[in-house]
N, C-alpha and C positions, 0 to 999 in steps of 0.2 A: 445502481440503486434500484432495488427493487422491494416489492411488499414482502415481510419479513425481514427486513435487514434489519440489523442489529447494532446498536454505535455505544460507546462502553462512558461518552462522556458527550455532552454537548458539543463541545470542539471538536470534536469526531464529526459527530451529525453535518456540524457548517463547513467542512472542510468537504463531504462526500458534497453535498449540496452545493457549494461554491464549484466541483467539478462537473455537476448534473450539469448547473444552468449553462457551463459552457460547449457541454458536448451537445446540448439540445434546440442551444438556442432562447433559453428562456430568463427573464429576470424576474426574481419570486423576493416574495419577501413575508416576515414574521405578522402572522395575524391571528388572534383568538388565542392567546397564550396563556397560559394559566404554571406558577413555578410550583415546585416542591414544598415552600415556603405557606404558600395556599390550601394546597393538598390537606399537608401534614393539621391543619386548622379543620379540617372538616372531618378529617379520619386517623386518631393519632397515635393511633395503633401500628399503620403500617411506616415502615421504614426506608428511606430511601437512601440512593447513593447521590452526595450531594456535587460529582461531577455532571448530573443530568441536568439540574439546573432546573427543568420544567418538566409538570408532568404530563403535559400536551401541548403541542404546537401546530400550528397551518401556515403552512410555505403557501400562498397565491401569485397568483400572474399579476405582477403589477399594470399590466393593462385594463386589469376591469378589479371589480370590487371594491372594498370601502376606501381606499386611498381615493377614490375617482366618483364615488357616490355618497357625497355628503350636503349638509347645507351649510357647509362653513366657508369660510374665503379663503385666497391664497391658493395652496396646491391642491386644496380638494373643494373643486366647484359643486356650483344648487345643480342638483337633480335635474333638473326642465333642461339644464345648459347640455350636462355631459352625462351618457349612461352605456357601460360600457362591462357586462360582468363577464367577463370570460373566467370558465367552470376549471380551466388549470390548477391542478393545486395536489397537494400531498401533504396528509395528514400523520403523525407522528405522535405518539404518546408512550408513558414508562409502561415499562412489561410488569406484571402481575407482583413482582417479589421487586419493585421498582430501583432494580439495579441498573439497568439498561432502557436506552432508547429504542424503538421499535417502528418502522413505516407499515403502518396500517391499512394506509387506502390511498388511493392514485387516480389522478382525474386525468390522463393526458392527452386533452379536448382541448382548443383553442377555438374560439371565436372569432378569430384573424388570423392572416398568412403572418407568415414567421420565415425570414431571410435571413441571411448574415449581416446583411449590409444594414438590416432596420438595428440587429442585434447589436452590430458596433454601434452604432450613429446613436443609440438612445443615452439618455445619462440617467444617471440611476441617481434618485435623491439623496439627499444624506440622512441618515436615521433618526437624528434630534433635527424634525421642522423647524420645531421654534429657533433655532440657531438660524437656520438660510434664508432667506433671501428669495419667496415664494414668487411665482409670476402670478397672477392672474389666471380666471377661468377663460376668459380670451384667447390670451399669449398661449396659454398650456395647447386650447380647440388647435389653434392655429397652426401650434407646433406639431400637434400631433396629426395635424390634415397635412403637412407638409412631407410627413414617411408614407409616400405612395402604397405603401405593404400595409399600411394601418388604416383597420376603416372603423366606424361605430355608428349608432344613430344620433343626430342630432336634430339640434330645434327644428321645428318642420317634419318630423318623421313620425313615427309611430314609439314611443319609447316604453309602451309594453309588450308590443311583440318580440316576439322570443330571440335569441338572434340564431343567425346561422349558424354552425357547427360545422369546422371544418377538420377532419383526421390528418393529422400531421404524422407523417415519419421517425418516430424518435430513435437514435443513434443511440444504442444502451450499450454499456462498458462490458470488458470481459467480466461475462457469469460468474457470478463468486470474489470479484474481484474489489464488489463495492464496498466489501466492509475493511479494507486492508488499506483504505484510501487515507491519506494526511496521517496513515500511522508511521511508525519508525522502526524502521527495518537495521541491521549491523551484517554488513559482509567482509569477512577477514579475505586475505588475499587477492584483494579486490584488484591491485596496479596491475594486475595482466590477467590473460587465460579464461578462465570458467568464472571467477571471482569477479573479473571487470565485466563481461560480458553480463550475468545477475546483478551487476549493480546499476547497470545502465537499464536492463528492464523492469525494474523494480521502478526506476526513478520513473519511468513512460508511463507506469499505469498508476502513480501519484502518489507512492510512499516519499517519506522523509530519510534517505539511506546515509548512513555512515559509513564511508568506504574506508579501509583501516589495509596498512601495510607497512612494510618496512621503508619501502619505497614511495613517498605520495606522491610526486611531481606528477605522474600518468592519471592518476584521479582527481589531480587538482584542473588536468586536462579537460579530460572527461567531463567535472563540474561544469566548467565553461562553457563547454558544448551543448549540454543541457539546460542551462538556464530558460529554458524556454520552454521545458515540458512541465507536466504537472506537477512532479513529486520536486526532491531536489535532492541534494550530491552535498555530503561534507566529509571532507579527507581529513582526518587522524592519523599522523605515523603515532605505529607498534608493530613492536616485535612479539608475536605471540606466544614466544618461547621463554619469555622474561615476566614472570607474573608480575612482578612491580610494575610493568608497563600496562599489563591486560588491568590492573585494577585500575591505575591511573584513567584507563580508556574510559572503564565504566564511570567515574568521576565525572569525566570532562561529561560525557551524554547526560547522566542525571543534574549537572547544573547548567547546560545548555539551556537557555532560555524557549529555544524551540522545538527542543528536543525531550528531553527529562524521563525518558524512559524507552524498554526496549519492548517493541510486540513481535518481532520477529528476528533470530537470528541465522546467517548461513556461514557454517563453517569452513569456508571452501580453499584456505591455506593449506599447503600442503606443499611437500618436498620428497626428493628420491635420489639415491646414491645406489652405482653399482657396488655395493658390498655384501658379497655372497656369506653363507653361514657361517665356511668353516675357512674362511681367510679374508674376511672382511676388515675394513678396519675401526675400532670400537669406538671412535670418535663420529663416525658417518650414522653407526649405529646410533647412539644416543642423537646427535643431529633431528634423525628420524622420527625420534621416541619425542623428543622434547616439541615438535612442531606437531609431527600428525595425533601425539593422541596429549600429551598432557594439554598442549598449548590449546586442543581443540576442546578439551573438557574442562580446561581453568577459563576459557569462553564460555561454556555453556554452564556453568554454575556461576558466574556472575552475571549474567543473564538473567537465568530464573531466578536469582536473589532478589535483581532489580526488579524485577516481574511482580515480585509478590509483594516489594515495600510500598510498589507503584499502583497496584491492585488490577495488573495484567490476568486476567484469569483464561483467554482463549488465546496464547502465542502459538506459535511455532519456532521446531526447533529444526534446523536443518543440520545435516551432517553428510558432508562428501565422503563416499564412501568409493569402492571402486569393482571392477570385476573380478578384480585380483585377490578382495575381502571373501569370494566366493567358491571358486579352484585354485588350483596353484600348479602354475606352469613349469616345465621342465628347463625352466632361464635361470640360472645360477643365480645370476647377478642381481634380481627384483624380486628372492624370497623372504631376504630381510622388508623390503617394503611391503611384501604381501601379507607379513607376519601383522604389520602394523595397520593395515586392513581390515583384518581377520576380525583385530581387536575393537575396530569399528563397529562391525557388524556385532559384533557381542554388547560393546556400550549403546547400542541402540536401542536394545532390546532392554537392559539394566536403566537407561532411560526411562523408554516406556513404563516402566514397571514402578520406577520412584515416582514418576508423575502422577500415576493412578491412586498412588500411598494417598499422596498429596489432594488427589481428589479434584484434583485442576481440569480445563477443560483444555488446556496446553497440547499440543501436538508433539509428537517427533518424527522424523521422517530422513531414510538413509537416500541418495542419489549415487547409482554405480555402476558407472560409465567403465568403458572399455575404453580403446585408445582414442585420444580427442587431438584434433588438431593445433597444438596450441605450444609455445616454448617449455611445455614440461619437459620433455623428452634432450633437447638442447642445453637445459640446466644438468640433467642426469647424467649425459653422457659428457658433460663438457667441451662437447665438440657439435658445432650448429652444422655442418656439412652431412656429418655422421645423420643428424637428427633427420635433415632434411631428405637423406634418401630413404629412410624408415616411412616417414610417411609419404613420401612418394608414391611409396607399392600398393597404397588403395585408397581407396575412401572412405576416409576413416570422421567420425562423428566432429561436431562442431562446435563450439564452445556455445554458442546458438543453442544448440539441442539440449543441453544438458542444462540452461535459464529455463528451455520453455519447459522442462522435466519440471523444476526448483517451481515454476509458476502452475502448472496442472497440478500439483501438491498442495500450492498453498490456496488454491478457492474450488476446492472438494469443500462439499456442503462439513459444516461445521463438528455433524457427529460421525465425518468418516475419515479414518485415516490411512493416509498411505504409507505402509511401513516401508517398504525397499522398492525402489524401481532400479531394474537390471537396464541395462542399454547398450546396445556395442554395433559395430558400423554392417549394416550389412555384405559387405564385401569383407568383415574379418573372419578368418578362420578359428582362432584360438578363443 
């Protein structure tokens, strides 16, 4: 999170925020809030999007400021007892055409050390006081002399001088990556290869991913594995080759409770059969047609359908493409899959093009890798022996490289896009 960021609905904002305080170490909380509701009463002209909820807000350190400088009882002691304002804090309010959330200004100053060990051990109040069960200005001094890490002035001291300032380190997430944060991402062919490997990185830097395949037992794996990073992992079998299933997909995500829409999808299913032009056999053919381009484009138009009833207006659209979409090698047996390529690269650009109609701030973006280390090669040839000495002969790309490709796409500043990124191993020839 950084000044400039941009969040499309409040749950956006507390979702990046809920990620901030843990990478940094900080607990913040809602102060000086003023809703849309307010706004709209003082200027009622302008209009707002009522996913924002507010049209300003201040995240502070709940170590100092008014939760801590009051003259009321309970959780927030007299003045003379506790005085404690550390200047932490990050302000927030709607953009100018009050569609979007915007971070404006950033204090990341502390007035006290900040550890992990203070960061677990402290408890975080619950939002409605009048509900808990408040300590005292005592118990709270007492409690809070007792985190060695936390210091302040108290009775006896000086309680208007200034405090000290001390520069903390803050740990900021991958650039561009904060606004992509508690969204919801769809990656086809996710149970193995390039597909699993993007869904696993997606989940680490804190989207809500939909891992979809024919097969989920390997994703439902993967979930479990993950339970523990930011984002999360939900497995959907489909067959993407079966529109009744790809609709049904988009169903289950728009009534998913935690889901209900898509900001990002990656197309990364895909299949290959040796069947050459002119003796192929026409069933491998269609095989091809029906996964790599229909199945990848009856995806990406219920996508953008859902996009627009959900009022996604900045996604991305990914589409695995390959090196093979760009020359075409003197191999019999992989010019029907190159044909199917070819045509990738061509809907990319027919993408692009309908999205600009549309006026959207929507991305699209082709990924086209050369040979990758991965069971595509072992499905194609039907024979994993065959497959394993192919790649034996070099060192060939990593289903790793071809996420971190899918990820440098997707947090490029907002107004730039990456249309095709080429890749291929440096030790290949072709």
């Amino acid at each position: 999170m950084d000044i400039g960021s941009e969040f499309w609905s409040f749950a956006e904002l507390e979702a990046a925020i809920s990620t901030f305080q843990e990478q940094n170490l900080v607990h913040l909380y809602r102060r000086d809030t003023r809703t849309i509701e307010s706004a709209k009463k003082r200027s009622k002209t302008r209009d707002f999007n009522e996913r924002i909820v507010y049209q300003s807000i201040k995240y502070a350190c709940v170590y100092g400021g008014k939760p801590f400088v009051s003259h009321g009882k309970g959780f927030r002691p007299n003045t003379k007892t506790v005085r404690a304002d550390c200047p932490y804090s990050i302000k927030v309010r709607a953009t100018e055409d009050g569609q979007k959330l915007t971070v404006w200004e950033m204090s990341l100053i502390h007035n006290h050390e900040v550890t992990e060990a203070a960061y677990r051990s402290y408890n975080v109040p619950v939002k409605n006081k009048r509900k808990q069960e408040k300590p005292g200005a005592d118990e709270f001094v007492e409690s809070m002399q007792q985190m060695e890490t936390f210091t302040f002035p108290i009775e006896g001291s000086n309680p208007e001088a200034p405090p000290k300032k001390m520069k903390v380190t803050v740990k900021k997430p991958r650039p561009g990556m904060d606004r992509w944060v508690g969204r919801v991402a769809l990656v086809t062919g996710a149970s193995s290869g390039i597909g699993h490997s993007v869904a696993k990185a997606l989940v680490t830097l804190g989207m809500k991913v939909v891992g979809c395949a024919r097969t989920v037992e390997p994703i439902q794996v993967l979930a479990r594995e993950m339970q523990n990073q930011q984002g999360s992992l939900t497995a959907i079998r489909c067959d993407i080759s079966k529109e009744a299933e790809v609709k049904n997909l988009f169903q289950t995500i728009c009534k998913h409770k935690k889901l209900g829409t898509i900001h990002v999808i990656v197309n990364s299913a895909g299949l290959a059969h040796e069947a050459p032009l002119l003796s192929g056999d026409t069933s491998q053919w269609r095989s091809m047609l029906d996964v790599n381009i229909l199945g990848t484009l009856t995806c990406t138009r219920e996508a953008v359908n859902l996009m627009e009833e959900q009022g996604v207006d900045d996604g991305h659209i990914f589409l695995l493409n390959s090196m093979s979409g760009h020359r075409v090698l003197a191999n019999k047996n992989i010019h029907f899959y190159g044909s199917t390529k070819y045509m990738i690269t061509a809907l990319t650009e027919g993408i692009r093009n309908e999205l600009r109609e549309k006026k959207t701030q929507t991305r699209v973006t082709a990924i086209s890798p050369a040979v990758v280390e991965t069971n595509f090669f072992g499905r194609m040839y039907n024979d994993t022996d065959r497959a394993q000495e192919f790649l034996s002969s070099a060192k060939f790309l990593e289903a790793k490289d071809v996420a971190d490709a899918v990820i440098y796409a997707l947090t490029a500043p907002p107004h730039v896009q990456v249309h095709d990124i080429l890749m291929r191993a440096t030790e290949q020839v072709s």
